[in-house]
KOLMARLO-349155 format. One record per residue (C-alpha): residue number from 1; residue in three letters; y, x, z. Coordinates in pm, 1 decimal. Each point is the difference from the previous one (the first is absolute). Layout:
! KOLMARLO-349155
<lodren num="NUM" residu="ALA" y="Y" x="X" z="Z"/>
...
//
This chain:
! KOLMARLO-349155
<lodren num="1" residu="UNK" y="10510.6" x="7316.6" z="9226.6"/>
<lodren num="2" residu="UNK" y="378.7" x="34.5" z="154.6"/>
<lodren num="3" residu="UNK" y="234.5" x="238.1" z="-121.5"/>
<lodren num="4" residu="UNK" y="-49.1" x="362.4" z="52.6"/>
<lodren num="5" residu="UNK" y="265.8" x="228.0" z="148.4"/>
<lodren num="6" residu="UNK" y="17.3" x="358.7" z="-73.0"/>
<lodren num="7" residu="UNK" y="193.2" x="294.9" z="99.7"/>
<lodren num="8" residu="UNK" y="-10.4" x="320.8" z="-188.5"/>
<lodren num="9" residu="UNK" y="50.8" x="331.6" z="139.5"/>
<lodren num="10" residu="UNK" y="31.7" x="318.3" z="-184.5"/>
<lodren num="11" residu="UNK" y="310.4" x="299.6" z="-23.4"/>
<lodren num="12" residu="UNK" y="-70.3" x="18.7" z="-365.8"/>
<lodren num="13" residu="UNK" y="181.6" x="-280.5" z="-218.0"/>
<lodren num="14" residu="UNK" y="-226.5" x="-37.6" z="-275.9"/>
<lodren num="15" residu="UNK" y="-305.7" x="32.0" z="230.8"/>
<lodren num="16" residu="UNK" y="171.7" x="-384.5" z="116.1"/>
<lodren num="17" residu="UNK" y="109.3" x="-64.3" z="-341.3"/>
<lodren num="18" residu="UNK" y="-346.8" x="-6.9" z="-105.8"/>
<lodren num="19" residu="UNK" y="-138.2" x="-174.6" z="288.5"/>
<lodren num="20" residu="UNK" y="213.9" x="-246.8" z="18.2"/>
<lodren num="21" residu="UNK" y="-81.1" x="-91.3" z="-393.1"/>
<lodren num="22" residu="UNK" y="-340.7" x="-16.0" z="36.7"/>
<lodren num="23" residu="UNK" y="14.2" x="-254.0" z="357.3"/>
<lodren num="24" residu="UNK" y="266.4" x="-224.2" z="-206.5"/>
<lodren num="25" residu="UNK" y="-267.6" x="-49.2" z="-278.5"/>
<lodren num="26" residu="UNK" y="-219.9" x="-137.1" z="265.6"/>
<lodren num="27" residu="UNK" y="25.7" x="-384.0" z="83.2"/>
<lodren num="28" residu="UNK" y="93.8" x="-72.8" z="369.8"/>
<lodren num="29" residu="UNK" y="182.8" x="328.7" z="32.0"/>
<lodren num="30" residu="UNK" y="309.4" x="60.8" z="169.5"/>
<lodren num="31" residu="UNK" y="189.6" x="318.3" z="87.2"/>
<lodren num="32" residu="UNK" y="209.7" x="-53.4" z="257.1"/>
<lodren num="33" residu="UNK" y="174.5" x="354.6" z="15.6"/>
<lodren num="34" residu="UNK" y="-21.9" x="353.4" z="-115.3"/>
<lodren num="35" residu="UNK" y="36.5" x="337.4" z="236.2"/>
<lodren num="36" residu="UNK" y="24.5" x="321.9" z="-114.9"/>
<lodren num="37" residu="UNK" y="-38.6" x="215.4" z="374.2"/>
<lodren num="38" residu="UNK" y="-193.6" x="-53.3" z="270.5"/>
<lodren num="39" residu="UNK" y="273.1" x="-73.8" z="261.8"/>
<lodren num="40" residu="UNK" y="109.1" x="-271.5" z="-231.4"/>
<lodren num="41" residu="UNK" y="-344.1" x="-166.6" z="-41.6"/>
<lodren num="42" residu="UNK" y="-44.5" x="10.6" z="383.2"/>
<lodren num="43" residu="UNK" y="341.4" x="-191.6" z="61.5"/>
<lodren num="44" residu="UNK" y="-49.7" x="-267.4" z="-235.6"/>
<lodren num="45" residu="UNK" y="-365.1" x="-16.9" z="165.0"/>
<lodren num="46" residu="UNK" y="205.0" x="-87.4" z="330.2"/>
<lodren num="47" residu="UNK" y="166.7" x="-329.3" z="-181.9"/>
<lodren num="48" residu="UNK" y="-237.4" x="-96.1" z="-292.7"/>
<lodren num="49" residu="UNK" y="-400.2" x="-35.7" z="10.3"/>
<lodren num="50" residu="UNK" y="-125.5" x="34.9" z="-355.6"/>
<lodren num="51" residu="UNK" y="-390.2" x="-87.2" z="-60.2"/>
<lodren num="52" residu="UNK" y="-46.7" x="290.9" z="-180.2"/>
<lodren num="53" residu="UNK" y="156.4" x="356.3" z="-4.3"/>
<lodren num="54" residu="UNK" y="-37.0" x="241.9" z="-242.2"/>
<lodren num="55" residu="UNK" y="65.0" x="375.1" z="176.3"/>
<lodren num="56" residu="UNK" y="30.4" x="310.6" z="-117.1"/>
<lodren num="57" residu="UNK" y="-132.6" x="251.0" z="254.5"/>
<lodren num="58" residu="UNK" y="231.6" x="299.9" z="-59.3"/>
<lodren num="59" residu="UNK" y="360.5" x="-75.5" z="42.2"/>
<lodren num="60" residu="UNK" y="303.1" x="201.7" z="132.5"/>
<lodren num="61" residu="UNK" y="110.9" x="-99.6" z="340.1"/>
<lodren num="62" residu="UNK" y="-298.4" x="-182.1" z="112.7"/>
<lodren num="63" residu="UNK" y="-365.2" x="-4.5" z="-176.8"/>
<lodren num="64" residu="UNK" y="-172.3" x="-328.4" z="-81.3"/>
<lodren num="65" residu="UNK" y="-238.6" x="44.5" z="330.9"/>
<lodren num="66" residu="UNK" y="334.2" x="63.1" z="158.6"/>
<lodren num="67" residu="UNK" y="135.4" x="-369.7" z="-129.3"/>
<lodren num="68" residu="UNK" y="-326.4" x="-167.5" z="99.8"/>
<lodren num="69" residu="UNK" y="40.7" x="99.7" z="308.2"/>
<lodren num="70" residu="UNK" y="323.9" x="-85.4" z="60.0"/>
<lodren num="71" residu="UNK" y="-171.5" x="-369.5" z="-88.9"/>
<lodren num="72" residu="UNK" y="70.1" x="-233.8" z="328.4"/>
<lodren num="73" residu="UNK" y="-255.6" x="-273.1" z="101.1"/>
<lodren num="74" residu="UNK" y="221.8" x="-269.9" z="-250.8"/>
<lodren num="75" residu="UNK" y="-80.1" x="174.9" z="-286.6"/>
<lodren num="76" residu="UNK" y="-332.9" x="-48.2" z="-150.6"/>
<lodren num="77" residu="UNK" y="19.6" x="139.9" z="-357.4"/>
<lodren num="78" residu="UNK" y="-319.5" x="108.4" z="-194.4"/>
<lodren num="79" residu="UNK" y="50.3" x="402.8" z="-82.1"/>
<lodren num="80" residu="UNK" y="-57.3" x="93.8" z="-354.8"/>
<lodren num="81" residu="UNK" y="87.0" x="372.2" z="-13.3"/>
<lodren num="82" residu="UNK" y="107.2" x="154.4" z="-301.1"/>
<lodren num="83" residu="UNK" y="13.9" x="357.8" z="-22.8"/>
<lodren num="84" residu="UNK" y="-71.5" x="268.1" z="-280.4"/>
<lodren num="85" residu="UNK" y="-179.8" x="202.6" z="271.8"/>
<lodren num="86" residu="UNK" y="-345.4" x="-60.3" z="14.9"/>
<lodren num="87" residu="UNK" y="-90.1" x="229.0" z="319.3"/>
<lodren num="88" residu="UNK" y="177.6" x="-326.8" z="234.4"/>
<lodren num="89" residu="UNK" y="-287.5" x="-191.1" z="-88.9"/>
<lodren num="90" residu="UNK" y="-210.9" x="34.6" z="300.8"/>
<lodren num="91" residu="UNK" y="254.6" x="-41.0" z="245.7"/>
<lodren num="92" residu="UNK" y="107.2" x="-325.7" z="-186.5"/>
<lodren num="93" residu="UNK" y="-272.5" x="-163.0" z="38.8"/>
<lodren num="94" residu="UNK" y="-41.1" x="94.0" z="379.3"/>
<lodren num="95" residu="UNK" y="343.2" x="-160.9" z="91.6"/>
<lodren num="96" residu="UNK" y="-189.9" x="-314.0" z="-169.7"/>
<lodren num="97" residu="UNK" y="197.3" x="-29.8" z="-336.6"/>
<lodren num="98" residu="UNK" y="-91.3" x="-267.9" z="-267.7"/>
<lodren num="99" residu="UNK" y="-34.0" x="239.1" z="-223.4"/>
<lodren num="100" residu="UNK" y="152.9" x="334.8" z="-197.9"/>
<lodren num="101" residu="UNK" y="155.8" x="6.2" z="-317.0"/>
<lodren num="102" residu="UNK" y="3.6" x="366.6" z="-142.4"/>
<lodren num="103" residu="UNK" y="242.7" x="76.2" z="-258.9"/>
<lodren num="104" residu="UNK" y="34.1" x="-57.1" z="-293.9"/>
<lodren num="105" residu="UNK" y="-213.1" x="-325.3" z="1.4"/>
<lodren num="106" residu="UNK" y="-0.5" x="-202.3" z="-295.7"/>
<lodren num="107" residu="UNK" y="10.5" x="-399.6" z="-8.7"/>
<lodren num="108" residu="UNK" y="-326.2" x="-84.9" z="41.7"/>
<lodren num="109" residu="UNK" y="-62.4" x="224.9" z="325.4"/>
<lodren num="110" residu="UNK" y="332.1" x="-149.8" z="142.1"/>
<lodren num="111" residu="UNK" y="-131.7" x="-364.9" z="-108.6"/>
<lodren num="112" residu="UNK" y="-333.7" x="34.9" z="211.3"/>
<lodren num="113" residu="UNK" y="115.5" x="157.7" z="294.3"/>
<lodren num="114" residu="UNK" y="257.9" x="-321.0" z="39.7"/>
<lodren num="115" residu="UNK" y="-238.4" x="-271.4" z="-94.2"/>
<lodren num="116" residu="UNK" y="-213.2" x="119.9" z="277.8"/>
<lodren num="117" residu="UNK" y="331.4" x="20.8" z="162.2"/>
<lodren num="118" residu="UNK" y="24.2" x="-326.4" z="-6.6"/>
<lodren num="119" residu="UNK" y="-298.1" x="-155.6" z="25.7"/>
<lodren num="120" residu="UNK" y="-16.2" x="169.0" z="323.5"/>
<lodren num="121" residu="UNK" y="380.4" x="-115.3" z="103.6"/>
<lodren num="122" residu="UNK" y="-205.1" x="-367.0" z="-21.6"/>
<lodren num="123" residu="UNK" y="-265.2" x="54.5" z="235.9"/>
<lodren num="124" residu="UNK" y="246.4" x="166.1" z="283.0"/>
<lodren num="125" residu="UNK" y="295.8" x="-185.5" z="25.2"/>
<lodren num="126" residu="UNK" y="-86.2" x="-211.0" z="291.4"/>
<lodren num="127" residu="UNK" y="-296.4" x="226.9" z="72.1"/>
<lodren num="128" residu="UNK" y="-1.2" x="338.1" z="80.2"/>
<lodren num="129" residu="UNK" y="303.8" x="204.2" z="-114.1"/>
<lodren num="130" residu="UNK" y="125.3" x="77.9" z="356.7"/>
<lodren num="131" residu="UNK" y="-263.8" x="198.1" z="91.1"/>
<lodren num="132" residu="UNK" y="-9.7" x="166.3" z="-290.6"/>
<lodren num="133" residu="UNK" y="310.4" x="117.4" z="30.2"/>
<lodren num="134" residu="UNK" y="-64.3" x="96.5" z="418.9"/>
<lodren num="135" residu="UNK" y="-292.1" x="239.1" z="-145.8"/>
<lodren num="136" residu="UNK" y="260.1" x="153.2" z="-238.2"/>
<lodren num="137" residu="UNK" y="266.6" x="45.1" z="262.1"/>
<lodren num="138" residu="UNK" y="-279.0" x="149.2" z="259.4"/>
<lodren num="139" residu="UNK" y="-124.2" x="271.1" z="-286.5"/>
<lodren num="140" residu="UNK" y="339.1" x="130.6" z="-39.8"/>
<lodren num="141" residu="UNK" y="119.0" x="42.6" z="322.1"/>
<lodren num="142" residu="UNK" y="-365.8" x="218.3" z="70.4"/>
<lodren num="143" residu="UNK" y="70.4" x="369.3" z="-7.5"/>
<lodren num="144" residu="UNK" y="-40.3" x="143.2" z="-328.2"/>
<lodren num="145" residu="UNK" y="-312.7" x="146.9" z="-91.7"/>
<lodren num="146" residu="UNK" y="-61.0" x="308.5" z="-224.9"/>
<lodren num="147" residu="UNK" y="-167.7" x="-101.4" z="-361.1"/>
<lodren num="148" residu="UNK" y="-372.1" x="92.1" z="22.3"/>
<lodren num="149" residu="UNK" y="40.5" x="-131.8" z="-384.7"/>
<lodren num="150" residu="UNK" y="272.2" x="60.5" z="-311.2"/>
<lodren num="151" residu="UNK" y="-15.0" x="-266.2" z="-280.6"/>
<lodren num="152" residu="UNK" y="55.3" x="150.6" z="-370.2"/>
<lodren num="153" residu="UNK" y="61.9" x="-168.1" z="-300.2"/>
<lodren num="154" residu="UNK" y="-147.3" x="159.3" z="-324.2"/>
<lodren num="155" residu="UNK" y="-38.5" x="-217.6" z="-337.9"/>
<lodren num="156" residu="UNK" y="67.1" x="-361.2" z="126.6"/>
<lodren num="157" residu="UNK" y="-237.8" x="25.3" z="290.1"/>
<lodren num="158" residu="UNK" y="37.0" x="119.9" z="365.6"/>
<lodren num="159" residu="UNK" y="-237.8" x="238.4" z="194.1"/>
<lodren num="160" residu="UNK" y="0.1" x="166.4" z="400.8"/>
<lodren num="161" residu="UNK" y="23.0" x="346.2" z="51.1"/>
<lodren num="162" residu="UNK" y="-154.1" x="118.8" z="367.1"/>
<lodren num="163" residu="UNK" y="283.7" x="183.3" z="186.7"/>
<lodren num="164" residu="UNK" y="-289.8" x="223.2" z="122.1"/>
<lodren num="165" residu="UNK" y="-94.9" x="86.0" z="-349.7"/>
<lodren num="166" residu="UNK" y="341.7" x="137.4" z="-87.2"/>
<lodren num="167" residu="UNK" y="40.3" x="408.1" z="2.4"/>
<lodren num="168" residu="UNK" y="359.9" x="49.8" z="-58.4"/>
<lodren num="169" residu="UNK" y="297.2" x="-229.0" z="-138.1"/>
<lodren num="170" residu="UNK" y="319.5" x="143.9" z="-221.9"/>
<lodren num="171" residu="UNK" y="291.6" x="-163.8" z="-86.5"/>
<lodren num="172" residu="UNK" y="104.8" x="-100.4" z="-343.8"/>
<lodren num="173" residu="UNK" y="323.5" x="-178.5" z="-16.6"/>
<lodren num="174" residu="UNK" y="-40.6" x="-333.4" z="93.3"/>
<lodren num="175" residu="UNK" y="-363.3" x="18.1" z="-35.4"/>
<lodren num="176" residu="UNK" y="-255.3" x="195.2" z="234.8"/>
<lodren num="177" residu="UNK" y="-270.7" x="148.3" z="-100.4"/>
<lodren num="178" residu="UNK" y="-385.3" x="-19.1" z="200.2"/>
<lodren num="179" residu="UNK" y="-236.6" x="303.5" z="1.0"/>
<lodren num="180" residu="UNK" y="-315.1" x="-139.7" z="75.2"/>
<lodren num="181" residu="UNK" y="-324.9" x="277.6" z="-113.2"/>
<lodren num="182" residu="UNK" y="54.1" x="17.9" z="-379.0"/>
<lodren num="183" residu="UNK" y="172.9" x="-309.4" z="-30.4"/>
<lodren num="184" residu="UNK" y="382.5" x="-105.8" z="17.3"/>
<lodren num="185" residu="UNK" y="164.4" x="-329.3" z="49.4"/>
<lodren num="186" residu="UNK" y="353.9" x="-48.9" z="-83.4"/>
<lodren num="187" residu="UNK" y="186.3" x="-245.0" z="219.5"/>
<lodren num="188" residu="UNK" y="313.7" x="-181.4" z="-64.5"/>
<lodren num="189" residu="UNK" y="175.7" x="138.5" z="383.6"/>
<lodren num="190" residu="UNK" y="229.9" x="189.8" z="161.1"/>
<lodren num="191" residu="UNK" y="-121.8" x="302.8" z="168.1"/>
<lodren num="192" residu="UNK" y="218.3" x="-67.9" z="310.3"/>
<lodren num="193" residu="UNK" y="-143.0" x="-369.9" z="14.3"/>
<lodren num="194" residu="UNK" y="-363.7" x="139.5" z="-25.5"/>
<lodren num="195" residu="UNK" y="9.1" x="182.3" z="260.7"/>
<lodren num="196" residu="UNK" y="132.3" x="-310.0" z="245.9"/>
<lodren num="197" residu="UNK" y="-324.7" x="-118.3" z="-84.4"/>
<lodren num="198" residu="UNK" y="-269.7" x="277.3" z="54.0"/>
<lodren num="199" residu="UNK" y="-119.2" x="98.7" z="275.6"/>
<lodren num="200" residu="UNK" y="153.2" x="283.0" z="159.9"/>
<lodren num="201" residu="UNK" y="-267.0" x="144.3" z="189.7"/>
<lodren num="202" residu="UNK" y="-140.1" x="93.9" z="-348.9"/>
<lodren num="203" residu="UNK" y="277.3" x="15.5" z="-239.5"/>
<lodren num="204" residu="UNK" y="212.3" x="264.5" z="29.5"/>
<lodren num="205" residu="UNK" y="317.8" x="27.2" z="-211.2"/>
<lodren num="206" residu="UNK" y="13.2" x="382.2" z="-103.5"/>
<lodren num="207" residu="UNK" y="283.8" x="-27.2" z="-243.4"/>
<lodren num="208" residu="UNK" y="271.1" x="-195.8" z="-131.2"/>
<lodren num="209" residu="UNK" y="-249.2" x="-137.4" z="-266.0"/>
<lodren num="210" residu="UNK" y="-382.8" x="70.9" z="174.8"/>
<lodren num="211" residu="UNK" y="-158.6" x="-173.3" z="228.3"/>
<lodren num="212" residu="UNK" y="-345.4" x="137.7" z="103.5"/>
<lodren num="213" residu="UNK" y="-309.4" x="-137.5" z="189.9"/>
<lodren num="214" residu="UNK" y="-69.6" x="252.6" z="232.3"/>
<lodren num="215" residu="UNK" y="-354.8" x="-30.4" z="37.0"/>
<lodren num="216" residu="UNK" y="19.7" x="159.9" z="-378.9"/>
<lodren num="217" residu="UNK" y="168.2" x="351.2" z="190.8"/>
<lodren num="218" residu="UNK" y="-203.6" x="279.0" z="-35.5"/>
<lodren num="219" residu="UNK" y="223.5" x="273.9" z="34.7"/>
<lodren num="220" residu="UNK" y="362.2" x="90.4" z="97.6"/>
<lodren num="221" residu="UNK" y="188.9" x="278.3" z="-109.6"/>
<lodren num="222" residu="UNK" y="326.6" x="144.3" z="87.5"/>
<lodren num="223" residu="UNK" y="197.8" x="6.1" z="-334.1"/>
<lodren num="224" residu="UNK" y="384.2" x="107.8" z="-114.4"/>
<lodren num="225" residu="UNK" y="243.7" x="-88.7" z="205.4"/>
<lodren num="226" residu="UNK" y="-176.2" x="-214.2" z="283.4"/>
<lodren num="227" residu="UNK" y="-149.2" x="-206.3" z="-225.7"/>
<lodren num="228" residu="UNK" y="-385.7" x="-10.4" z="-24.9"/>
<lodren num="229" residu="UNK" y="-313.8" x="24.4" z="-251.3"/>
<lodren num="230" residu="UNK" y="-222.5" x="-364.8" z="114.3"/>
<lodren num="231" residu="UNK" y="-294.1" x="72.1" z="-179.2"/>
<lodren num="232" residu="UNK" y="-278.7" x="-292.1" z="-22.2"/>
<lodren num="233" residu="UNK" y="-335.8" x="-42.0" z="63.0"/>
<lodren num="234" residu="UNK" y="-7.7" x="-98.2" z="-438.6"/>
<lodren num="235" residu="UNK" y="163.1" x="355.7" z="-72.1"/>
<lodren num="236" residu="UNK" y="358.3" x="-190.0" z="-76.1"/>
<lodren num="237" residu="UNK" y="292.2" x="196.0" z="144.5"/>
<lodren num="238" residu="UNK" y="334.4" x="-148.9" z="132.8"/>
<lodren num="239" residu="UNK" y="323.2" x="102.0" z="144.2"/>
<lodren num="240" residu="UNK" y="122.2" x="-113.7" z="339.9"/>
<lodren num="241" residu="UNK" y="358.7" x="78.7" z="-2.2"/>
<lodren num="242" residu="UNK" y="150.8" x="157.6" z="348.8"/>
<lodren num="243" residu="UNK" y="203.9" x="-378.6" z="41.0"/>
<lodren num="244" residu="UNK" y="-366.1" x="-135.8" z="86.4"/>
<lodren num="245" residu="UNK" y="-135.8" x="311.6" z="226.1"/>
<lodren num="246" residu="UNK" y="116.7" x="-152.3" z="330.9"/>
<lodren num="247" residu="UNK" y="-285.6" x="-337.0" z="-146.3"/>
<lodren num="248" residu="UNK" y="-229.4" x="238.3" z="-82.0"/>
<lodren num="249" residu="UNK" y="-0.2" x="148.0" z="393.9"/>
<lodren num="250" residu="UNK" y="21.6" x="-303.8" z="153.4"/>
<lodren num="251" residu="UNK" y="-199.0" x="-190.3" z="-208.8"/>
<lodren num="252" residu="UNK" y="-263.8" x="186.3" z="-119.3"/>
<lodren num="253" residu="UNK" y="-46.1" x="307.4" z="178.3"/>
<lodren num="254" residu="UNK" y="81.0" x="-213.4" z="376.1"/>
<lodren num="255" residu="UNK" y="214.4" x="290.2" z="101.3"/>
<lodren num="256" residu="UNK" y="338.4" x="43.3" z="164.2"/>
//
């Protein structure tokens, strides 16, 4: 097989430290360049066509979906993405990735994902990369969708939580926390970029660090200083603070 170009994308240095290592122990590897931003991967996109690219999916200044689809019809990479958060999964794989690399990944995880890598990069060139890439381009410019699904990651394996199945969801630091009946799943996410991806018809943000599903409401009382009591239908109580109360009318009582 011919040489095998690869660019690696990532903000973190060691994250392309390490990735870089494990390609140059491969035979028929080649990195052709290293980016360490989005805006920068999507430039050198515009010039250089690697075979493969390695992409991390959240990066300051424009995200990894953001780079792909800044992709024009010259550039045919196959998309490895490489993020430590596992809840990207499912959207990955709808913009027709290769395949996704959740960190930390040891050796022999990296090893089979670009063997099939590979092996794959034989049977489409000449064949049918450029569609491939004309499905991936058509999936991100469809309007987003709200998640009917959250990956988790717990002990080495992945598992979907139903958005319909969540109660209530608190912040906690750069983790978030899902109520679902007796059980809670902590996710590796920022509140704010949560929320982007529920739907808003039933999750309401309540507080700087809840987010409630609003079918869960049972009750609503006035409370200190414009804030309210948001009891649910499980017994749990929450606060909505008076910064929210103009939501709360509009979104879940439909008044004006």
């Amino acid at each position: 097989m011919e040489r095998v170009s690869a660019l690696i994308v990532d903000d973190e240095r060691l994250a392309r430290k390490r990735i870089r290592r494990f390609l140059c122990a491969e035979p028929g590897m080649e990195v052709i360049a290293e980016c360490e931003n989005g805006p920068q991967a999507a430039a050198f996109l515009q010039e250089r066509r690697p075979d493969i690219l390695f992409l991390d999916i959240q990066m300051p200044g424009l995200d990894g979906f953001g780079v792909v689809q800044s992709l024009n019809s010259g550039v045919r990479p196959m998309i490895i993405f490489v993020t430590a958060f596992d809840d990207y999964a499912v959207r990955a794989f709808e913009v027709h990735a290769f395949d996704y690399l959740l960190k930390p990944f040891d050796r022999k995880r990296f090893q089979e994902t670009l063997q099939r890598a590979k092996s794959q990069l034989e049977r489409l060139r000449g064949g049918d990369m450029g569609e491939r890439l004309a499905a991936l381009m058509e999936n991100l410019r469809e309007p987003k969708r709200a998640v009917d699904r959250i990956a988790i990651r717990s002990g080495g394996h992945v598992f979907f939580v139903r958005t319909r199945d969540i109660d209530w969801i608190e912040a906690a630091d750069n983790y978030v926390c899902l109520h679902c009946g007796p059980d809670t799943h902590i996710l590796r996410e920022t509140m704010n970029a949560l929320e982007t991806r529920l739907d808003g018809d039933t999750f309401l943000r309540v507080h700087r660090s809840t987010i409630v599903n609003v079918d869960r409401i049972k009750e609503l009382q006035p409370w200190f200083r414009g804030d309210y009591r948001i009891l649910l239908q499980n017994g749990m109580e929450l606060t909505m603070s008076r910064s929210y109360r103009d939501r709360l009318q509009n979104t879940l009582l439909k008044v004006k």
